[in-house]
C-alpha positions in Angstrom: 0.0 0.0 0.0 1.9 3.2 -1.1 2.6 5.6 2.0 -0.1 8.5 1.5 -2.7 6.0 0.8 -1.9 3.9 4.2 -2.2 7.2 5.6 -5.3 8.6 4.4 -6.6 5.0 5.8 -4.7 5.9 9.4 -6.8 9.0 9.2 -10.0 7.7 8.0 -9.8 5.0 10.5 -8.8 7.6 13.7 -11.8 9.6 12.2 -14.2 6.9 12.3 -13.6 6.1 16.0 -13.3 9.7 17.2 -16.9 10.4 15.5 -18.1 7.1 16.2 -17.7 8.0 20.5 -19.5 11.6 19.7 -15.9 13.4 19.3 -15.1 12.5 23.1 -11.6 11.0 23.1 -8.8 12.9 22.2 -8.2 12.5 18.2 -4.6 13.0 18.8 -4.4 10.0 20.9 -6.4 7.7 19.1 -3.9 8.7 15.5 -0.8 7.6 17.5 -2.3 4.9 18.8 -3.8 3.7 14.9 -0.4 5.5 13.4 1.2 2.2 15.9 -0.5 -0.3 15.5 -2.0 0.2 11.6 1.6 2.2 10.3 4.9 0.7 11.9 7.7 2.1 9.8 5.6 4.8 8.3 7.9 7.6 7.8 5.9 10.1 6.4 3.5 11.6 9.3 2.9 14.7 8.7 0.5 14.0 5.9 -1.4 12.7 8.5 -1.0 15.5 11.1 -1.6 17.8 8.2 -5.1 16.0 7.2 -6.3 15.5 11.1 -5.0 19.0 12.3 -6.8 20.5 9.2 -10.0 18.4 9.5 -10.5 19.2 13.1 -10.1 22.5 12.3 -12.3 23.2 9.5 -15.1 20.6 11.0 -18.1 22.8 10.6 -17.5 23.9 7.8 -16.7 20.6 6.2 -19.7 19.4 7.4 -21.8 22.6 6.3 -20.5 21.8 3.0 -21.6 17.8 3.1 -24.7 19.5 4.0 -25.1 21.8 0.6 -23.8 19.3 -1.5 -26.4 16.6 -0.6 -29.0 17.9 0.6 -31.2 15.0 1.0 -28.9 13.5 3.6 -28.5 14.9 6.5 -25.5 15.0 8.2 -26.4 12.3 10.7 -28.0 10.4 8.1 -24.6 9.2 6.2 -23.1 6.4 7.6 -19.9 7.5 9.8 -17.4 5.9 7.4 -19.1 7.7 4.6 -19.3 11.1 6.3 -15.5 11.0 7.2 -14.0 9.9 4.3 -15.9 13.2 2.4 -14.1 15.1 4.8 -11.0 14.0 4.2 -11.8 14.5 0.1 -13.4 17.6 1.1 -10.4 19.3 2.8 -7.5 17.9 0.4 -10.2 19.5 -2.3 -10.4 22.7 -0.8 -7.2 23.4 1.4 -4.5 20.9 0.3 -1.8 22.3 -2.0 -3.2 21.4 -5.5 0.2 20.9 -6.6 0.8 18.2 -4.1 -2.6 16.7 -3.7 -4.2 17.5 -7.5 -8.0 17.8 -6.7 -8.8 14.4 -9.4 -6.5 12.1 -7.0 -8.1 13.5 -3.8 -11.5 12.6 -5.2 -10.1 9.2 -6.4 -8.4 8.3 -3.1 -11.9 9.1 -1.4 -13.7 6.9 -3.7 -11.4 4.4 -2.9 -11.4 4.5 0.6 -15.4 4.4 0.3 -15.0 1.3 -1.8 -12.3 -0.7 0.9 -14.1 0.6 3.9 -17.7 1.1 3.4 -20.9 -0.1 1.7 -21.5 -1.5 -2.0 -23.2 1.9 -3.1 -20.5 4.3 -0.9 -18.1 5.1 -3.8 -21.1 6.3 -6.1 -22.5 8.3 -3.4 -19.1 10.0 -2.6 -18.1 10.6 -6.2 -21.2 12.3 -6.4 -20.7 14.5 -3.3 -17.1 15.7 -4.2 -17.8 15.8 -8.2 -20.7 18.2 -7.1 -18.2 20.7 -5.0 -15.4 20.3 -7.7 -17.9 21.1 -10.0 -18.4 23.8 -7.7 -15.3 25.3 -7.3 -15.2 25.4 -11.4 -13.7 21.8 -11.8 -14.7 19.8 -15.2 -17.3 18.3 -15.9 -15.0 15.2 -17.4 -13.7 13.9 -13.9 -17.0 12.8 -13.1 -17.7 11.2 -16.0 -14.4 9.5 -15.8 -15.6 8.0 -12.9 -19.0 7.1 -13.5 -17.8 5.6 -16.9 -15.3 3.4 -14.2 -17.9 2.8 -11.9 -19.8 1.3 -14.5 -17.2 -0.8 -15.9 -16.1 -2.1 -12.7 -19.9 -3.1 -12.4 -19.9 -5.2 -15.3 -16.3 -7.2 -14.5 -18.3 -8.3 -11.4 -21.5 -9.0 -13.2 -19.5 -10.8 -15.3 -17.8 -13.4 -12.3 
């Protein structure tokens, strides 16, 4: 697993638990305890720190955002694993460097992580949350296709097993 996407799983994971418990445990110490026991050797943490220090921060309006861009699911509505892993797609979307974290691999790594972690239906539903804000912020209108066009090939390899 390369080293950014093991982390965005470290974070994703330390996300889950810390929403999962109502925000009550300290997120720093549930990362080092995941970054331990999910990322021995991992030499590269402060793409993590950068993610969890900028997703706490910008919570609300993360979430506000989740909010506008699907408005027929409330925030506490979308499955925890699902509402995290837009928030990590969301903030490398809107405050990552671009030049580091181009915004068609931050949606594709969300996708991902929806695929490994969550529900059959969870990569759909996230592609069409962040494809709606990159859209938003005057993205193309060809990643999304891309990805529906993937979605639906992917569909018929397993249709086809």
């Amino acid at each position: 697993m390369a080293s950014r996407h093991l982390s965005r799983s470290i974070v994703l994971q330390s996300l889950y638990e810390w929403d999962f418990y109502n925000c009550k445990p300290a997120l720093k110490s549930i990362v080092e305890r995941n970054i331990k026991d999910f990322g021995p050797g991992l030499e590269e943490l402060g793409f993590i720190w950068q993610l969890i220090e900028g997703i706490e921060k910008h919570l609300a309006e993360l979430n506000k955002i989740i909010e506008t861009a699907a408005p027929e699911w409330p925030l506490a509505q979308i499955a925890v694993i699902d509402r995290n892993v837009l928030r990590i797609g969301l903030f490398e979307l809107l405050y990552a460097d671009k030049k580091e974290v181009p915004p068609k691999v931050a949606i594709n790594e969300s996708i991902e992580l929806a695929k490994t972690f969550s529900g059959q239906t969870s990569g759909k539903f996230v592609n069409g949350v962040l494809g709606t804000v990159y859209k938003e912020l005057g993205g193309d209108k060809e990643q999304a296709d891309e990805q529906e066009k993937k979605d639906k090939e992917e569909k018929l390899e397993k249709e086809k097993k």
